[in-house]
N, C-alpha and C positions, 0 to 999 in steps of 0.2 A: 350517657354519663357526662356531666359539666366537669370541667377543667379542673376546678377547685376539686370535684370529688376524687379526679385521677389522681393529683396530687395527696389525697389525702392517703388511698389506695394504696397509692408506692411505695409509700414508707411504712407498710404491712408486708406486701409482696412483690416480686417483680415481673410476674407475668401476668399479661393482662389477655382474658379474653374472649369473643365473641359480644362486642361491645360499639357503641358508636360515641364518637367523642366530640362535643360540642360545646363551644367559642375559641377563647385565644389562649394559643400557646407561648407569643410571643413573652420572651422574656425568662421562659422556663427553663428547669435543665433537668434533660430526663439523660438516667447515667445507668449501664449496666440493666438496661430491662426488656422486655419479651414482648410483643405483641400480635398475637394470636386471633386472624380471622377480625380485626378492626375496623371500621369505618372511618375516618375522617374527611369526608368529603366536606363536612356541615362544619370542619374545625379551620382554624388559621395558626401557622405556625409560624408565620412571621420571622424574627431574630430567635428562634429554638436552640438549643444546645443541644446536641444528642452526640453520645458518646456511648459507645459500644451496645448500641441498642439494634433489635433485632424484629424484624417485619414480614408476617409470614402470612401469605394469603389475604393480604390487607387490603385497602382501597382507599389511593388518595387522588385519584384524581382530580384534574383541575387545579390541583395545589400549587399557588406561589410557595417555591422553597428557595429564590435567589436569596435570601437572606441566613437562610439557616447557618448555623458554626458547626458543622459535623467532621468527626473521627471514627473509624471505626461502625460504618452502617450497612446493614444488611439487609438486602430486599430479598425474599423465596417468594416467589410466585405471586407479585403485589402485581395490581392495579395504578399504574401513574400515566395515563392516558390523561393527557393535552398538561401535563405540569410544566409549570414555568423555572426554568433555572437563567433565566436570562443576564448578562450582565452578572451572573452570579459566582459562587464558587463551589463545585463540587468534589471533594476531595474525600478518600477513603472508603468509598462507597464499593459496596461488592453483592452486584445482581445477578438475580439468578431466574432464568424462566420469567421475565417479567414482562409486561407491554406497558411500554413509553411512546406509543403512536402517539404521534402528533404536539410531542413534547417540543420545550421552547429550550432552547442551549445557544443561544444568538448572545456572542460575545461574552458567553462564559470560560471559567479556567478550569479545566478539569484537571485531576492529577490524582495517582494511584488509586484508579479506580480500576477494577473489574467489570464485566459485561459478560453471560455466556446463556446462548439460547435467547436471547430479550428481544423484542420486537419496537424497532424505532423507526415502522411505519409514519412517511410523511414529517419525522421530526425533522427542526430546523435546527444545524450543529455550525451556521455562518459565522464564519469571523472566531471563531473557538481557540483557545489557547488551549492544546492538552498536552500531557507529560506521564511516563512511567503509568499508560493505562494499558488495557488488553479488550478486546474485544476476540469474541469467539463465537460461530458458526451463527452470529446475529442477523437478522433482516432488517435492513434499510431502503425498504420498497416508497419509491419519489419523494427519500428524505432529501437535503442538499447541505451542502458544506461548500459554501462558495467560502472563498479568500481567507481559510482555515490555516493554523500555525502550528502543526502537530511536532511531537519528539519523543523518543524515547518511548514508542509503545510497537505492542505487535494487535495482527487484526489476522485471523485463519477461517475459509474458508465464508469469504464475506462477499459478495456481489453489489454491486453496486451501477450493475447495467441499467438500472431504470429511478436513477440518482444525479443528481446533480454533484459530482467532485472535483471541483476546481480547488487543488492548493496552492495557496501562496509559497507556502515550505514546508517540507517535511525534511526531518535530520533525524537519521538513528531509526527509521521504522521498521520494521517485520512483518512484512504483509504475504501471508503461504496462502498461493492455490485461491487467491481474488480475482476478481471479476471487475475490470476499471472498463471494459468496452462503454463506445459513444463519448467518453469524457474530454472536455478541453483543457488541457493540462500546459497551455501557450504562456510560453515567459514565469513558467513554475520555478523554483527553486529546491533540487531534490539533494540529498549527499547522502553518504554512508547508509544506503538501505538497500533491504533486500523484497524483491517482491518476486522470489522465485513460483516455479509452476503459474504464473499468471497469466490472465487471457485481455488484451489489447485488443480490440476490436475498433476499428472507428475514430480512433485517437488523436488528438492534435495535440505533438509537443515540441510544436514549433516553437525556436529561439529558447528552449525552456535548457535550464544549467541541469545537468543529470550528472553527479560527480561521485566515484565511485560506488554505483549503485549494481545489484545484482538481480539479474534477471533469467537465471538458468533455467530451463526446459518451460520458457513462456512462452504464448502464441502471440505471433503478431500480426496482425490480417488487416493491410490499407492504413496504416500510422503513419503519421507526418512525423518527422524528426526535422525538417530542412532548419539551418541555422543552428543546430541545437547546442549546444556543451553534453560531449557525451566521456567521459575522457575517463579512463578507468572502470568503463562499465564492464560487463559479464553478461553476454548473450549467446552464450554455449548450449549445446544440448538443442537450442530451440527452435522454432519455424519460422522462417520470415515469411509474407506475400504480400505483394502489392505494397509495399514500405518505401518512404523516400525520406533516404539519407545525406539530401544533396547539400554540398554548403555544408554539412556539421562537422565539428571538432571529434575525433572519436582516438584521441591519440592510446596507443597500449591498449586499444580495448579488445577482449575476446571474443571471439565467433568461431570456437572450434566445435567441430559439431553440429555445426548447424544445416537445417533444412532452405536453403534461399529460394526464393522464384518470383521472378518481376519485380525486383529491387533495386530501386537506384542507390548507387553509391558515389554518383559525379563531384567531382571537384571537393570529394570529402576527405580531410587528413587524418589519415589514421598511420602513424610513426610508430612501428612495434608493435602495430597489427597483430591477430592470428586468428587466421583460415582454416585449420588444420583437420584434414578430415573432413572438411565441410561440404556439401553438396548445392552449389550454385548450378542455377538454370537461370536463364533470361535476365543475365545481373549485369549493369554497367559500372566501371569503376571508370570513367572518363573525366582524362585531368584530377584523377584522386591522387593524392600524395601518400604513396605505400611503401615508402622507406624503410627498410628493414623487416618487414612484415611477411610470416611466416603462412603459405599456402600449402605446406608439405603433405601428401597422400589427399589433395581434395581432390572431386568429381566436378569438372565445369564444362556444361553445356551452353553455348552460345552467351559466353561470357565477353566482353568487351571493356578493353586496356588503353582504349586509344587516345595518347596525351597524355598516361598516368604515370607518375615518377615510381619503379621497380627497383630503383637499387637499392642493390644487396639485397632485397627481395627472395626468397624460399619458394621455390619450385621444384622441391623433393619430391616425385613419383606423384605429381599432378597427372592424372588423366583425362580425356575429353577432348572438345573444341573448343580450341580459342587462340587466337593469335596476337603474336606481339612481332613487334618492329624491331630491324636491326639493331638501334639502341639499346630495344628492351633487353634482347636476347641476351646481348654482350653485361647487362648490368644487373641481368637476377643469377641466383646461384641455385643448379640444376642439379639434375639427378644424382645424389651419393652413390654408386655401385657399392660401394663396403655399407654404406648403410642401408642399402636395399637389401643386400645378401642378410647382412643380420636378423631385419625385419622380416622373412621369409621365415629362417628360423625358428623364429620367436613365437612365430605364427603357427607352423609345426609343430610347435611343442605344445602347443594349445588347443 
């Protein structure tokens, strides 16, 4: 079917299909229509309007669509294997079950789009501006996203262990139960997000600013943090191993909870700290500045204070080895008995 026929077709009915469509689009506005099982591999859609139009089991692969004007677009189960959005704009878009292997998004703006089930096999998402999108349980197998500026979106159940993800900045993201292992994330720019249940493997986020971001019941296994801005983070609930904290900013930040083991924390300031409950093995806090920072009912084995600022410091019903110095002693505040008895209680009654 030529272009001209489609056009004439539309303005009969608005679904179209089992069809192949052939030459340019450019220029057209297809509004409110259906298309059912379509080809356009053989068409050019150049500057297209498409507004509220809907694509179901189609095939555009190969398509330049940085130019298109769309609102409102729907992909079910299409075919867009190696399409170009480069430099372009994608907005509105909402897919579903689709493969975008090998698609082009290099210095595109994405915004309010959906993603769920899609396969972005090998696509390039470099340098991408996105905004208010969602991705969901999608595969990104050796896609890459170097020097990416994301916001305002969430991403659930997404792995990215065998991806290149390097952000420039993320602000406002939602990222549950990802997979960031192996990534250089050095001198990133992260705020206000959450990448709870997450697995860190292999990590470098050295000198990277991480500010208010939340990371409850994530794995962390050999991550660099040295230098970092960590300051109002949330690494409660989760595991540390093999993690070096040294040198970083980590003021008010949470660790209650947590699972530590071969963790450096040297010469790192964390003012308002909290330990609590936490289970440290093989953790150095040497020359750490832990002023006012709350250790109460944690488990420390062969833990090490030496050089570290404790006062006013919370050592409520800490147990284990570990040793502190004259100083120390006289400047952390130690076992409540009234609030030990209570905590017995409480525990009793439960």
């Amino acid at each position: 079917m030529r272009v001209d026929e489609l056009m004439s077709v539309l303005k009969r009915q608005a679904v179209i299909s089992q069809e192949k469509v052939l030459g340019d689009l450019n220029g057209c506005e297809l509004s409110n229509v259906t298309f059912d099982q379509v080809d356009f591999t053989e068409a050019r859609f150049g500057s297209c309007a498409l507004n509220a139009v809907i694509f179901i089991n189609c095939n555009l692969s190969g398509q330049d669509l940085a130019e298109i004007r769309s609102t409102r677009i729907t992909l079910n189960h299409c075919e867009l294997d190696g399409c170009d959005f480069s430099n372009g704009a994608a907005s509105g878009l909402n897919a579903l079950d689709c493969n975008f292997s090998r698609a082009n998004f290099d210095a595109a703006k994405i915004a309010d789009c959906n993603f769920i089930s899609c396969d972005f096999s090998m696509a390039v998402f470099d340098r991408t501006e996105l905004n208010q999108s969602r991705f969901s349980t999608c595969v990104f197998d050796r896609a890459t996203f170097d020097a990416i500026c994301w916001q305002n979106f969430a991403l659930y159940e997404v792995s990215f262990a065998s991806s290149v993800f390097s952000p420039k900045s993320i602000t406002r993201g939602v990222m549950v139960a990802c997979d960031f292992s192996g990534q250089n994330w050095a001198g990133a720019h992260v705020s206000q997000s959450s990448f709870n249940q997450g697995v860190f493997h292999r990590v470098d986020f050295s000198k990277s600013s991480l500010q208010s971001c939340h990371f409850t019941q994530s794995d962390f296994c050999d991550v660099n943090f040295f230098g970092g801005t960590l300051d109002g983070c949330y690494f409660n609930q989760g595991t540390l191993a093999q993690c070096n904290f040294g040198s970083a900013s980590a003021q008010e930040s949470n660790f209650d909870d947590i699972k530590a083991s071969g963790v450096d924390f040297s010469k790192v300031a964390i003012l308002r700290g909290r330990f609590c409950r936490s289970s440290l093995e093989d953790v150095k806090f040497i020359d750490a500045e832990l002023e006012q920072s709350d250790f109460s009912n944690a488990w420390v084995n062969d833990v090490e204070f030496t050089g570290a600022n404790l006062r006013f410091a919370n050592f409520h019903a800490v147990q284990g080895e570990y040793e502190l110095s004259a100083r120390q002693q006289s400047a952390v505040l130690g076992t409540d008995q009234v609030k030990l008895e209570a905590e017995a209680l409480h525990a009793a009654a439960h």
